[in-house]
Structure formats: structure tokens, C-alpha cells
LOPAFI-704405 format. One record per residue (C-alpha): chain; x, y, z; residue number from 1. Coordinates in Angstrom, 1 decimal. Example, Ala and Ser with C-alpha at 12.3 -4.5 7.8 and 13.67 -1.06 7.14 Angstrom:
2
(node A, (12.3, -4.5, 7.8), 1) (node A, (13.7, -1.1, 7.1), 2) 
END
This chain:
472
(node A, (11.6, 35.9, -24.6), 1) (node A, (13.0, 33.4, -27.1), 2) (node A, (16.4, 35.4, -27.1), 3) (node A, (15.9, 34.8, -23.3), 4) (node A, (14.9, 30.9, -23.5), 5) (node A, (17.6, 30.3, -26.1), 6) (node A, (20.7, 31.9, -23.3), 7) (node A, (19.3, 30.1, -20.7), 8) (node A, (19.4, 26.7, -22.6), 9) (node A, (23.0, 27.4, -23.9), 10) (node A, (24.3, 28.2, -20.5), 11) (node A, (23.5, 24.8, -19.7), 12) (node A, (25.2, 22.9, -22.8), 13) (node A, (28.8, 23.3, -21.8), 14) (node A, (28.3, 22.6, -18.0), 15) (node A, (26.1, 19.5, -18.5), 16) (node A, (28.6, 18.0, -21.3), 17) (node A, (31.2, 18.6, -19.0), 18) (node A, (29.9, 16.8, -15.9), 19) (node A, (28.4, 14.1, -18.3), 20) (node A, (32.3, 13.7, -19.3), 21) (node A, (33.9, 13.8, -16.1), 22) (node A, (31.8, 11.8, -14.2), 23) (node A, (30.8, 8.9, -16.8), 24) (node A, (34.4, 9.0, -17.6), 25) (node A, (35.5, 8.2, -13.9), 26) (node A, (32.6, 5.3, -13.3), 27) (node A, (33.9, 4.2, -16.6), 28) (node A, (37.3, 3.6, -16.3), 29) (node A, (36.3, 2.4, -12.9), 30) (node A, (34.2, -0.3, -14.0), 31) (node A, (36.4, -1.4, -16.8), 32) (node A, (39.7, -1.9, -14.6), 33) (node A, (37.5, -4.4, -12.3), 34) (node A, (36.9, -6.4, -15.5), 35) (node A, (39.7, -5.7, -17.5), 36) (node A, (42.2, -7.4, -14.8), 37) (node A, (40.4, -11.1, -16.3), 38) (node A, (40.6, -10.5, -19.9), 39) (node A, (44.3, -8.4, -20.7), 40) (node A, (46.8, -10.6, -21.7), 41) (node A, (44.9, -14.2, -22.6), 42) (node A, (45.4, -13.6, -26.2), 43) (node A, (41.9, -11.7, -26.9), 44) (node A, (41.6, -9.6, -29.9), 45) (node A, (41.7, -6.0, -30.3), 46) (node A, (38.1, -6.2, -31.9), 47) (node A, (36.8, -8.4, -28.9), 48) (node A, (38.0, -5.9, -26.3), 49) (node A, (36.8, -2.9, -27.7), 50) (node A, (33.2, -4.9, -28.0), 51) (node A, (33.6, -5.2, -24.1), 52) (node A, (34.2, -1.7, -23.8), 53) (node A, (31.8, -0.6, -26.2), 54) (node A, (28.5, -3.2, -24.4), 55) (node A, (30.0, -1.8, -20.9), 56) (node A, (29.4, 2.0, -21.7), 57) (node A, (25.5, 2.4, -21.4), 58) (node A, (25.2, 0.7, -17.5), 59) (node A, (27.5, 3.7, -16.7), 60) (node A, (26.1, 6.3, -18.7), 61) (node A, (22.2, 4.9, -17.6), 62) (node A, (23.6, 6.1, -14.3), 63) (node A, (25.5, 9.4, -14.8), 64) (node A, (23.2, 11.0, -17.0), 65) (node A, (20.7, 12.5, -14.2), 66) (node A, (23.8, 13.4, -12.1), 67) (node A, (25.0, 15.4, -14.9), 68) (node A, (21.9, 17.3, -15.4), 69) (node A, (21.6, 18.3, -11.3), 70) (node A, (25.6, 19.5, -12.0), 71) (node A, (24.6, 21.2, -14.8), 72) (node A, (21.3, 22.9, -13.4), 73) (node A, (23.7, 24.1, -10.2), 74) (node A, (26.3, 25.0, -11.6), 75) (node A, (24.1, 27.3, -14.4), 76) (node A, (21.6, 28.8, -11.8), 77) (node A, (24.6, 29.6, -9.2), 78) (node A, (27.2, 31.6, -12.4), 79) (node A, (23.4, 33.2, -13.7), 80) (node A, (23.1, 34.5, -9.8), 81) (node A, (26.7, 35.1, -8.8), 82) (node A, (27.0, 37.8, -12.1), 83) (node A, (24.2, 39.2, -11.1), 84) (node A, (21.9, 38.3, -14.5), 85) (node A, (18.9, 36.7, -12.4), 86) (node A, (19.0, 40.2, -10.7), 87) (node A, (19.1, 42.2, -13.3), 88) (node A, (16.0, 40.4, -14.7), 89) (node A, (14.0, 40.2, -12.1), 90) (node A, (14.4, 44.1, -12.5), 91) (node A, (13.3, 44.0, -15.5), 92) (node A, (10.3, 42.5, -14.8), 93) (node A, (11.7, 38.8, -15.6), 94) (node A, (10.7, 36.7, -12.6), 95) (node A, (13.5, 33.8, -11.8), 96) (node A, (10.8, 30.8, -12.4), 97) (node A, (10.4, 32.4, -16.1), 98) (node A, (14.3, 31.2, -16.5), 99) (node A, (12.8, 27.7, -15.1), 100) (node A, (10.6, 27.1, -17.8), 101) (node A, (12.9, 26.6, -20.9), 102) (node A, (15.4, 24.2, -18.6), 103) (node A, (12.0, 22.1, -17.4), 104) (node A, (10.8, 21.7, -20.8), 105) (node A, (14.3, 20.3, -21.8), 106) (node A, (14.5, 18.4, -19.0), 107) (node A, (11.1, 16.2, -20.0), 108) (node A, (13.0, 15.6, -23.2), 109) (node A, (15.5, 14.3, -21.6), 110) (node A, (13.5, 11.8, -19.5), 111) (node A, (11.3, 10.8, -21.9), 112) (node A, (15.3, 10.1, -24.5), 113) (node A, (16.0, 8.5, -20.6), 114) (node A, (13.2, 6.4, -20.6), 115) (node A, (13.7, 4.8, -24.3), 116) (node A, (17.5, 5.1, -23.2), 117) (node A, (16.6, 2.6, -20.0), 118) (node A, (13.9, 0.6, -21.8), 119) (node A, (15.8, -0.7, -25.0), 120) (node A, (19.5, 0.2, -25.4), 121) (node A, (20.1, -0.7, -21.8), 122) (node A, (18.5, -4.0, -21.8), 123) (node A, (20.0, -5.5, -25.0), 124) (node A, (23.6, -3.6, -24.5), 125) (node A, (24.0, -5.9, -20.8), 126) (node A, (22.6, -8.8, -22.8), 127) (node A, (25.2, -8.8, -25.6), 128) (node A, (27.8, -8.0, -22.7), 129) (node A, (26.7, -11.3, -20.7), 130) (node A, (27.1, -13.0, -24.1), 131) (node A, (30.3, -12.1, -25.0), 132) (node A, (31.5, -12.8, -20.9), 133) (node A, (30.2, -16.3, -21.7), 134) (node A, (31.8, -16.5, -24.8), 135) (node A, (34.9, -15.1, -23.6), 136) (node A, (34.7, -17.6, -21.1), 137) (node A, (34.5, -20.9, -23.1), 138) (node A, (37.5, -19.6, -25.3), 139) (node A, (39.6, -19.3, -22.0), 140) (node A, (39.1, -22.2, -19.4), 141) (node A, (40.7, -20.3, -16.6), 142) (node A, (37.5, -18.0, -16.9), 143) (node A, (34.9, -20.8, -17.2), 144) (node A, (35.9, -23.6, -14.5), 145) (node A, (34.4, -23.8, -11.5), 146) (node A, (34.4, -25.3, -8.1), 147) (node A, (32.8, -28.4, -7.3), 148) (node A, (31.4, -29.6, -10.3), 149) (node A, (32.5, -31.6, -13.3), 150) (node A, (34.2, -29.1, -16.1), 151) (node A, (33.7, -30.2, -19.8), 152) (node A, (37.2, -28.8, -21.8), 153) (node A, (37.3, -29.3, -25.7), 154) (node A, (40.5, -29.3, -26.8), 155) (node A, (41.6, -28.7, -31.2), 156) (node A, (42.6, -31.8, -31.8), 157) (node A, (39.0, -33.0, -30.3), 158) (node A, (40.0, -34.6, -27.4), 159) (node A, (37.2, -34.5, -24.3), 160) (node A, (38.3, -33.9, -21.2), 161) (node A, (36.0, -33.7, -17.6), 162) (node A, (37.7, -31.5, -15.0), 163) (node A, (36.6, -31.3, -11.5), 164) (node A, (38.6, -29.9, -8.6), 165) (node A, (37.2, -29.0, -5.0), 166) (node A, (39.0, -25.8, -5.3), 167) (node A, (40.4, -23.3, -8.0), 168) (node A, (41.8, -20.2, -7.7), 169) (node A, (41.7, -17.7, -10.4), 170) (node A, (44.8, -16.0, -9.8), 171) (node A, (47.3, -18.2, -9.2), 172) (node A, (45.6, -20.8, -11.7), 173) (node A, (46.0, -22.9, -9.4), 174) (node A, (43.9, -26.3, -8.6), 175) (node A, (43.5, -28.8, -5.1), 176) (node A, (42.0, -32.5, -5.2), 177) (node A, (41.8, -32.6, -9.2), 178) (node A, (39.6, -35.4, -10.7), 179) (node A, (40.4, -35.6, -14.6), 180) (node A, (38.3, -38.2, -16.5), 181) (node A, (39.7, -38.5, -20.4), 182) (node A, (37.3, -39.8, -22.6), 183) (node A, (39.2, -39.3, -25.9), 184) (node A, (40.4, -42.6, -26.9), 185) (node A, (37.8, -45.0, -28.0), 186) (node A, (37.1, -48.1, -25.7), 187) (node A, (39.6, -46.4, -23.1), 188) (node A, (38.4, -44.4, -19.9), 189) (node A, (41.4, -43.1, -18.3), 190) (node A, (41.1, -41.3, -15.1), 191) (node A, (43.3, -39.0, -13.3), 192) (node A, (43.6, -38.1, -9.3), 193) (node A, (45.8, -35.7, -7.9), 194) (node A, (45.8, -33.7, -4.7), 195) (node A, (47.2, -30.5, -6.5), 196) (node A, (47.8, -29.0, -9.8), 197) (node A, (48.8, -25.5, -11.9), 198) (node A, (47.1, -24.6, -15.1), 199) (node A, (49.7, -22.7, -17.6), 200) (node A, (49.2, -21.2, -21.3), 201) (node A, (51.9, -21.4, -23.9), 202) (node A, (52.9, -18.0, -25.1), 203) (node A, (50.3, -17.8, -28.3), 204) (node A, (47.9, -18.4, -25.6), 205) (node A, (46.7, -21.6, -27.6), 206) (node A, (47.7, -24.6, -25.3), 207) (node A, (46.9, -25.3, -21.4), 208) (node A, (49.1, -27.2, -20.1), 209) (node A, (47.9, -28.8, -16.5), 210) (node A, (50.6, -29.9, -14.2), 211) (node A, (49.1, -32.4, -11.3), 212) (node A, (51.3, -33.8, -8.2), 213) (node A, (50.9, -36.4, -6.2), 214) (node A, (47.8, -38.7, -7.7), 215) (node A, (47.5, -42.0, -9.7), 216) (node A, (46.4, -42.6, -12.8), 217) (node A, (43.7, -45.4, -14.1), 218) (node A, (42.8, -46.9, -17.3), 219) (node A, (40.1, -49.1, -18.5), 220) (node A, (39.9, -50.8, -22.4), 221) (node A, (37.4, -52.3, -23.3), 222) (node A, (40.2, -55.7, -25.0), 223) (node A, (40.9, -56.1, -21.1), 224) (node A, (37.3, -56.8, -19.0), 225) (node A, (37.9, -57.1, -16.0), 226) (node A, (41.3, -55.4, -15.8), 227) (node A, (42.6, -52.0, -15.2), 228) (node A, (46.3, -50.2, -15.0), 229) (node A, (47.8, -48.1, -12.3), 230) (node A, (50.4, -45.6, -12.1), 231) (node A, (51.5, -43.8, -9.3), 232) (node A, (52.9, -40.3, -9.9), 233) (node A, (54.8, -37.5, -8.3), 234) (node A, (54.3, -34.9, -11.1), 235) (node A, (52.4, -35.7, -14.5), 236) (node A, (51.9, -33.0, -16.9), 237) (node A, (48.8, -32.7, -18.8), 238) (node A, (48.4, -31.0, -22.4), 239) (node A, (45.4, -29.8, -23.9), 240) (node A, (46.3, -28.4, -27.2), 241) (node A, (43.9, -25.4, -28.8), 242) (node A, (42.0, -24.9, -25.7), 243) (node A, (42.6, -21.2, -26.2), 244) (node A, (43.0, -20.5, -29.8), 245) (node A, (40.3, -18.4, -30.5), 246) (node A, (37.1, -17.3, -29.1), 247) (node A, (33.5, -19.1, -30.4), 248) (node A, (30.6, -16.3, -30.8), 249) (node A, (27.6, -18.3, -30.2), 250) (node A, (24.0, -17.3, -31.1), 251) (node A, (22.7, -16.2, -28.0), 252) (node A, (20.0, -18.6, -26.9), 253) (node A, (17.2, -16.0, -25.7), 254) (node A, (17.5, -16.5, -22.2), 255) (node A, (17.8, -13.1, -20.2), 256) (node A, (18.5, -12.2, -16.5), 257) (node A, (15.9, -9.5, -14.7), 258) (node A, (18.4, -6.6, -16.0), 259) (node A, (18.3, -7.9, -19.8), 260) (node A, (15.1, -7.8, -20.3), 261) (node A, (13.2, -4.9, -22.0), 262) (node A, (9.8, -3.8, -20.7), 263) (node A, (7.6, -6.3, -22.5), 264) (node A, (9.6, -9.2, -21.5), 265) (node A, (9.8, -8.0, -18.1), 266) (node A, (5.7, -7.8, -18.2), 267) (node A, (5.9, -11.4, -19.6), 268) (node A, (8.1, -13.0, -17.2), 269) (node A, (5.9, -11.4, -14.2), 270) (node A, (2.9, -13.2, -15.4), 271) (node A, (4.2, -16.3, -15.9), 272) (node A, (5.3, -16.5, -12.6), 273) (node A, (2.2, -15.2, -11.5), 274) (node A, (0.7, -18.4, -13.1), 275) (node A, (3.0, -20.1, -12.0), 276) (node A, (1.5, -18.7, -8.4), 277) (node A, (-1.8, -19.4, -9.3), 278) (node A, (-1.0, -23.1, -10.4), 279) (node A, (0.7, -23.8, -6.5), 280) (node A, (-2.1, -22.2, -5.2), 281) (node A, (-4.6, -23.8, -6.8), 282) (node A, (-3.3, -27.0, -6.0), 283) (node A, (-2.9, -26.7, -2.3), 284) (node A, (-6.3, -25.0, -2.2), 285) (node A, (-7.9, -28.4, -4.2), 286) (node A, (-5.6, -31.0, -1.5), 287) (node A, (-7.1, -29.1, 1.2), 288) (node A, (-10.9, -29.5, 0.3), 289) (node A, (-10.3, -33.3, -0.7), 290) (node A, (-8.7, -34.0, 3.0), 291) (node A, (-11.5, -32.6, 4.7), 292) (node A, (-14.4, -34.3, 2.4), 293) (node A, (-12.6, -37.4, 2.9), 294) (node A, (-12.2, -36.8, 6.8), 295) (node A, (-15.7, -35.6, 7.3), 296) (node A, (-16.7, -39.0, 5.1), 297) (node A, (-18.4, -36.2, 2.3), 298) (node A, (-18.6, -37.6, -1.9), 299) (node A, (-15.2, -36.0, -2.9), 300) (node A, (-15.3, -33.6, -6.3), 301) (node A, (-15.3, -35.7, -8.9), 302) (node A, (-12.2, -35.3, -11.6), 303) (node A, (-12.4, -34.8, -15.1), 304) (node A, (-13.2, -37.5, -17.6), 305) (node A, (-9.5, -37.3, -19.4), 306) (node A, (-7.9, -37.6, -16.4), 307) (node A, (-9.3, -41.0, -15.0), 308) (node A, (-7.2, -43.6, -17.0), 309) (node A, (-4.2, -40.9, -16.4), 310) (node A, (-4.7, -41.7, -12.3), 311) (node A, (-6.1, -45.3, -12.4), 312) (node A, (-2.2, -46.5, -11.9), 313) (node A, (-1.7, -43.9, -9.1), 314) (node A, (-4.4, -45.5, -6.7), 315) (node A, (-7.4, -43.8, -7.9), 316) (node A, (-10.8, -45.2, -7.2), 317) (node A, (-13.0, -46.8, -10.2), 318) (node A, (-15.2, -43.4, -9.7), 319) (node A, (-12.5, -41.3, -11.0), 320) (node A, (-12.0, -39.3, -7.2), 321) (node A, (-8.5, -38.7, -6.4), 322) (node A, (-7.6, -39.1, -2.5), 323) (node A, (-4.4, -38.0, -1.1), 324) (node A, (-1.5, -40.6, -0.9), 325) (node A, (-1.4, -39.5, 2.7), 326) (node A, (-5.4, -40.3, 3.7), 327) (node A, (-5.5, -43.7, 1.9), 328) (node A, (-2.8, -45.2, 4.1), 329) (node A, (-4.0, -43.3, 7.1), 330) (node A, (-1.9, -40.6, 7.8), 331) (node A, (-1.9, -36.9, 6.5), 332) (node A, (2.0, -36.4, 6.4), 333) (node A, (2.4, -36.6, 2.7), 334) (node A, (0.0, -34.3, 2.6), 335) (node A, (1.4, -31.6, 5.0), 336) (node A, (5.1, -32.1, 3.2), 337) (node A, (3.6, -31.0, -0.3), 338) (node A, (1.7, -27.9, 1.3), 339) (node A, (5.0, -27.2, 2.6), 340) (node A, (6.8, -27.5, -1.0), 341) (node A, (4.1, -26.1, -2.7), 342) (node A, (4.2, -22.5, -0.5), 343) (node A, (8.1, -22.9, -0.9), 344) (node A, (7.6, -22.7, -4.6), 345) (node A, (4.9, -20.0, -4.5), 346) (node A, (7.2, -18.0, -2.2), 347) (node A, (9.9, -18.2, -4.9), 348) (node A, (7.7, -17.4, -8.0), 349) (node A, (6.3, -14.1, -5.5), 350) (node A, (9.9, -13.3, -5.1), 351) (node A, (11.0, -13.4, -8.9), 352) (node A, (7.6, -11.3, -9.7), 353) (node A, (8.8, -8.7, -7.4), 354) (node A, (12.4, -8.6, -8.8), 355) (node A, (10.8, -8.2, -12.6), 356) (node A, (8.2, -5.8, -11.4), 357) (node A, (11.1, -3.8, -9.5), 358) (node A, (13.3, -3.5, -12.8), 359) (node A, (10.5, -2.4, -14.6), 360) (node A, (9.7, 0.7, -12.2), 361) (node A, (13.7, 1.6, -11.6), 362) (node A, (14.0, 2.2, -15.7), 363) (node A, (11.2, 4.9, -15.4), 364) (node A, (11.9, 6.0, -11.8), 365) (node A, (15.4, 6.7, -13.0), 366) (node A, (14.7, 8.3, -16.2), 367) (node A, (12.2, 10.5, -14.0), 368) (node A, (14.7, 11.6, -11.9), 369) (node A, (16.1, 14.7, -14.4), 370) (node A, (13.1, 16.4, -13.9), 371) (node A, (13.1, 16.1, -10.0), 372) (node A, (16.7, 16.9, -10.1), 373) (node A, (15.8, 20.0, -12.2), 374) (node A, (13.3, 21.5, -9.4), 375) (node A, (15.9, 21.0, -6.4), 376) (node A, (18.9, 22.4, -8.1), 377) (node A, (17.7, 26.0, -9.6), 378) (node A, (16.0, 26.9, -6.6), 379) (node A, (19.2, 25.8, -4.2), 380) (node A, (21.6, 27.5, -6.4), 381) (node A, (19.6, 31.2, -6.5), 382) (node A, (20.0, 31.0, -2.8), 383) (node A, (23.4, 30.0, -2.6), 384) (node A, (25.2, 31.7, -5.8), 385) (node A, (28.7, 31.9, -4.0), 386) (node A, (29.7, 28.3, -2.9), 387) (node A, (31.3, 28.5, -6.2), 388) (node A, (32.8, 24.5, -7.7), 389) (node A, (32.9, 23.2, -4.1), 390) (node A, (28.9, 24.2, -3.7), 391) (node A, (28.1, 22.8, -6.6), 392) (node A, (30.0, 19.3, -6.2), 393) (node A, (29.1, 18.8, -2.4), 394) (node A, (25.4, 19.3, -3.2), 395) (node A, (25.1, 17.6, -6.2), 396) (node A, (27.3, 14.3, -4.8), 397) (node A, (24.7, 14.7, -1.3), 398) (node A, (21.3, 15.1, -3.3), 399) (node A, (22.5, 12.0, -5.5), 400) (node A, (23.7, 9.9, -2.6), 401) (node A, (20.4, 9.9, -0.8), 402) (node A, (18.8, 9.4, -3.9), 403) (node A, (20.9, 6.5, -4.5), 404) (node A, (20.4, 5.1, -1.3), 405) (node A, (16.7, 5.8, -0.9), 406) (node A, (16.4, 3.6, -4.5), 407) (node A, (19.1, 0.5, -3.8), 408) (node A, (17.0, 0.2, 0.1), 409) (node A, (13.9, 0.3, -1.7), 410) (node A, (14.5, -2.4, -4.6), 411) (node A, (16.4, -4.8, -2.0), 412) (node A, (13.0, -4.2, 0.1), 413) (node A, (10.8, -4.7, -2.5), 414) (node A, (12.6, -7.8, -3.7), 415) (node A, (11.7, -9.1, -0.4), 416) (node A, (7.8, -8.4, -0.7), 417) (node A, (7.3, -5.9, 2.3), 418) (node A, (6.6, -3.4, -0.1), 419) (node A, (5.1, -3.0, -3.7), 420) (node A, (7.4, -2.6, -6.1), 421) (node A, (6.2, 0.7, -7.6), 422) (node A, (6.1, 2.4, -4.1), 423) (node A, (9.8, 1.5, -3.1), 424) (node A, (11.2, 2.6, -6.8), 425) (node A, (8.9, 5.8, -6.9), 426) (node A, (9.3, 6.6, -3.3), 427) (node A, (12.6, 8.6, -3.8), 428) (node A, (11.4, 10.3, -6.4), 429) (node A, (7.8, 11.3, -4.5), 430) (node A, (9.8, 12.6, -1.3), 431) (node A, (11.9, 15.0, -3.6), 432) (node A, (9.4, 15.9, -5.8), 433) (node A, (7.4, 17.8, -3.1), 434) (node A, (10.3, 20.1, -1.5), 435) (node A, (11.4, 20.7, -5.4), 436) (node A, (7.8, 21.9, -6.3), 437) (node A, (7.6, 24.3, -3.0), 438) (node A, (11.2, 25.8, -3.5), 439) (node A, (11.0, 26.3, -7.4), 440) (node A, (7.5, 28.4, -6.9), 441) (node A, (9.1, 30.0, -4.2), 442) (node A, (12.5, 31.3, -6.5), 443) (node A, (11.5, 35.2, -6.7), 444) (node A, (10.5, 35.3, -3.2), 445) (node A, (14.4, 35.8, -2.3), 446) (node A, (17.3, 36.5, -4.3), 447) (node A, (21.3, 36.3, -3.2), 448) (node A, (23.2, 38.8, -4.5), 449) (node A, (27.4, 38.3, -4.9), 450) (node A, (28.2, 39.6, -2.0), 451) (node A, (29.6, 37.3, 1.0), 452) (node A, (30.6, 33.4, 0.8), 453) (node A, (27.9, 30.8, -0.4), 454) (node A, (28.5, 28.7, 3.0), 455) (node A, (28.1, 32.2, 5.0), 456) (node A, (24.7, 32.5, 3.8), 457) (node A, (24.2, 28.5, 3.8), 458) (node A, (25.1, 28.9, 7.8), 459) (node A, (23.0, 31.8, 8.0), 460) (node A, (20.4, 30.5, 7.2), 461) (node A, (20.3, 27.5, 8.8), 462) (node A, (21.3, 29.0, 12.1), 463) (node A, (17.8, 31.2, 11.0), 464) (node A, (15.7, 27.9, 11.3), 465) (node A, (16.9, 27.2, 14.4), 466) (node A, (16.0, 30.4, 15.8), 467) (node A, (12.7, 30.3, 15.0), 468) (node A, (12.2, 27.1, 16.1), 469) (node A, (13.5, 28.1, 19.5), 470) (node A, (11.0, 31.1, 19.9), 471) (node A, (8.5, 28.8, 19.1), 472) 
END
């Protein structure tokens, strides 16, 4: 039996590193040329660019590994069947789910290298990716300006310029209703206004130079109170010298978006907005009870000692009870406009718990997914050993899609707080999981020999179900 476990498992090498290859090589170059397009030719080094490459391999490869196994798995089971070798066994005694066995026990190492895979390397890989983008981004101020808010640009020579335009577009570097405050001089403030402008880098990508039309330019010095000069403009052109020279790598400062954290900080971030939660609720809850003492003319809860002088300048009374701006002037608006900020803020905190407690369930739900992948892909490939490459691709690529599907509609679900979070990331998984179990027990029942097409007997027999659902 171990010369048997050993062919099984080595059938399954070359097919799974060739689908890991193909298919993490595809998303790959995929996802770099929709990045790649922002950061070629704005004087970045060789070593930057093969950083971004390197941080932006493990999203893709997080994604592609359980599709590779399923190919594998299909494409393994269908050449075993097609050359007649599950046949021969199974007349020898060998039943197919023995062959099963050795590619299932594989398969949970695979999930649980998946699950440390999703847990750890994941996590810090996007983190150092985000870094670098932000990085990357205060090297290049075409990459780091944006729209509608005041721009800070530091330039070599230490000049300090505030850029803000109502739009830029990243293409055609180009800029509309520009508002350039230079603060550089000492005792001047000399601001800019233009309707337009183009941004352009010298050649050695070191310099921006900013070319604004039609605007007027004002200064103020502090020898001349009271006093300010004006100059009207057609064109102006604006340098900024060593914008561009080279990139700054910053020590990243800790903070991590839902899809940088690892587990534990994930954990840690749900409960402090759950307390968060509990704080709002709280709150509210305590407001509540003092408007309907006060209404119902009932001694109101009295507060603690440390927090009397704290409220004596907030219209507290000598006893240390704290009323409700809204009841001591009459009215119960105030109060009804901070229940109504208070839920807002609970709703938000619910919202971001759900979102962590989501990402923590996709890493395992994911990593799960070999296994589940494993049980629907031998049993489907004994049946249909003569679909050949074609069998193999369409299934795989249909299995995975509703997979996929079934998890993105459950996480943007869950985000939303119809559903728990582990039900909507585990569902996929627990509606596979049950056909899988049923047709891998079921793999000696009925065996396909090489004779006839794959999609003949696929037809077959699913004309058969409908059959004998009509003489039912």
C-alpha cells in the first residue's frame, strides 16, 4: 500500500505545480500591469520595483493555491481513470476511496501551510505593500495629490509649498482652479490663483515644473503692513526643484487596514469597537433613565464623587445629579439629537466589528477550501474520465466561480450585519462540503471506463435524472 500511496501522491505533483504556475502566473501579470501603468518611467529604482512585485505575489498566490489543487485533483483522478489504473485496482481488490486517502491527508497539510500562509505572510506582505505605495507616493507628487484638499510638497532646496486644485487628473497631469500658497521666504506669504495648470518632470525625474494660466499672483511682507502686490498673468511657470529625487522609506507607523491585520490584531480591533459599542450604549441607556426620573419628578441616580467639580461648570446641581441640557431649559431636543448621534456611532463601530470578524473567518474559510475541493474533484473525475483538458478546465473554473461568488456575496452581506460573519464566510464551504462527502463515499459504486466522450456520459447522465424525475 505505501508503493500505492506514494504513485498516487506523485501523480499529483506535476499537475498541481503546473496549474499553480499557469494560473498564479496569469492573475499575476494581471494584477501588476494595473499597477505597474503608475509607477514605470517616474525614475523608480530597479530594487524598489522588484519590492513591488515581490509584496504583490502572496494576494495572488493566497488566491490560486486552492484552484490549483481542484485542477490538480481532476486532472489526476480523470488520466488515473481514462488509462484504466482505477479499474484495474478496483480488480484487485483496491477500492477507488483507498486512492482518496493519501490525496486527503495531503490535502489537510496543505490547509493547515494555508491557514499559517493566510494568517501571517498574507497580512504583513499587503502591509509592507501599502507602505511602500505610500512611500512611493510621497517621492512622486503626481501619485500623492489629491482633489479638493490642500497638498503639502517639499521641495530639496526646502522650500514649502500648499497645493490645492478642485480637479487633477492623473493622466494628463493636468490641474483646474489651482490655489498655490508659498510659504518659503520668511515674512513673505505669496499666493498663487490660476484657473488651469500642467505638472511636468525634467528628464532625471528630479524637478516638477508647474505651468499655471490665467491667475494672479499675491504677496504679503511683513516690512509692508497693510500692503500687498499684484500681478496678473497669462502663463507663469512654477519650479519645484528635488521633488522627485529619490524615494523616503518611512518606518511604518503601526496603523493597518482590515486586510493587514493578522489574527490577533484582527481579535483586538473587534473588541475595541465592541467597547466602543458598549460605551454608546451605555450612555444612551443612562440619558434615557435620567429623562424619565426627571419627567416623572423621581431623585435622579446620583454621580460619582470625582466627577462633581468636573460638571459643576456644565450646569450641574450642588447634589452632584446631572440633568440633560435638553430637560433644564424645557425641551427634550438635545436630548433626541445625541440618541440619534450616539446609534449613528454604534452603527459604525457594529459595522467595523463585522468587517474584522469577516477577515478573520475568510483566512480559514479559504485555507479550508483544499480539502472541500479535494472531495468534489476525485469523485467528478472517476465519472467523467474522458472530458480530457477541456473537462478539467470547465469544471474546475465553474466549481471555483460559485465558490467565489458564494464567498464575495457573503462578506459584502455580512459587512452589512444581516448575517454573522462566520455563517456567510463558512456557508460556501458547508454547502460543498455535504455533496463532496456523499459523492467521495459513493466512488466504487460506479466506474467509467475509456470508452466514449466524457460530455457523452456527462449528457447521459443528466438526461438519466430527468427521467426519473419524470416517472416520478
Amino acid at each position: 500500500m505505501k508503493i500505492l500511496t506514494r504513485y498516487v501522491i506523485r501523480a499529483h505533483i506535476g499537475p498541481f505545480l503546473f496549474a499553480f504556475t499557469a494560473v498564479t502566473g496569469l492573475l499575476y501579470l494581471n494584477a501588476i500591469a494595473q499597477r505597474m501603468e503608475n509607477l514605470a518611467g517616474r525614475g523608480l529604482g530597479v530594487d524598489v520595483i522588484a519590492e513591488f512585485m515581490l509584496y504583490s505575489f502572496p494576494h495572488v498566490a493566497a488566491l490560486t493555491f486552492p484552484m490549483a489543487v481542484l485542477v490538480a485533483v481532476l486532472y489526476t483522478f480523470s488520466d488515473l481513470t481514462g488509462q484504466n489504473e482505477v479499474m484495474a485496482m478496483a480488480a484487485g481488490g483496491v477500492r477507488p476511496t483507498r486512492l482518496l486517502w493519501p490525496v486527503l491527508v495531503v490535502g489537510v497539510g496543505l490547509t493547515a501551510f494555508m491557514f499559517w500562509f493566510n494568517a501571517h505572510v498574507l497580512p504583513n506582505s499587503n502591509h509592507r505593500l501599502s507602505t511602500l505605495m505610500a512611500d512611493i507616493g510621497s517621492a512622486n507628487p503626481t501619485l500623492e495629490l489629491r482633489e479638493g484638499v490642500v497638498n503639502e510638497v517639499s521641495t530639496g532646496d526646502g522650500r514649502r509649498f500648499f497645493l490645492e486644485a478642485r480637479q487633477i487628473d492623473a493622466t494628463t497631469n493636468t490641474l483646474s482652479d489651482v490655489i498655490i500658497t508659498d510659504l518659503s521666504r520668511m515674512g513673505e506669504n505669496r499666493r498663487i490663483v490660476a484657473k488651469s495648470g500642467e505638472m511636468a518632470f525634467t528628464a532625471d525625474r528630479a524637478d516638477l515644473y508647474v505651468t499655471l494660466h490665467d491667475g494672479v499672483a499675491l504677496a504679503i511682507t511683513d516690512d509692508r503692513p497693510g500692503a500687498f502686490d499684484r500681478m496678473d498673468f497669462d502663463t507663469q511657470i512654477l519650479p519645484m526643484r528635488g521633488v522627485g529625487a529619490e524615494i523616503e522609506r518611512r518606518v511604518s507607523s503601526g496603523t493597518r487596514g482590515d486586510r493587514e491585520m493578522t489574527i490577533p490584531q484582527l481579535q483586538e480591533a473587534a473588541e475595541r469597537q465592541l467597547e466602543q459599542m458598549r460605551t454608546w450604549s451605555t450612555e444612551g441607556r443612562e440619558a434615557s433613565v435620567r429623562m424619565v426620573q426627571s419627567t416623572l419628578g423621581l431623585p435622579l441616580s446620583p454621580r460619582g464623587e470625582g466627577e462633581e467639580e468636573e460638571l459643576e461648570d456644565a450646569g450641574v446641581p450642588e447634589d452632584g445629579m446631572l440633568l440633560p441640557t435638553g430637560l433644564m431649559d424645557g425641551n427634550f431636543e438635545d436630548l433626541v439629537v445625541s440618541h440619534r448621534i450616539n446609534n449613528a456611532r454604534w452603527q459604525v463601530h457594529r459595522s467595523n466589528v463585522y468587517r474584522y470578524r469577516v477577515e478573520i473567518h475568510k483566512k480559514y474559510a479559504i485555507a479550508f477550501a483544499c480539502i472541500i475541493f479535494i472531495l468534489l474533484g476525485a469523485p467528478f473525475a472517476i465519472r467523467f474520465p474522458q472530458g480530457g483538458v477541456g473537462m478539467v478546465i470547465a469544471t474546475s473554473v465553474g466549481i471555483f466561480f460559485l465558490y467565489w461568488m458564494g464567498l464575495i456575496g457573503g462578506e459584502r452581506i455580512a459587512e452589512r450585519g444581516h448575517v454573522e460573519p462566520w455563517v456567510a464566510m463558512w456557508l460556501p464551504n458547508m454547502i460543498l462540503f455535504l455533496p463532496g462527502v456523499l459523492l467521495a463515499t459513493g466512488m466504487g459504486e460506479k466506474l467509467s471506463t475509456n470508452r466514449g466522450s466524457g460530455w457523452d456520459n456527462l449528457r447521459y447522465r443528466v438526461s438519466g435524472l430527468f427521467r426519473r424525475g419524470g416517472e416520478a
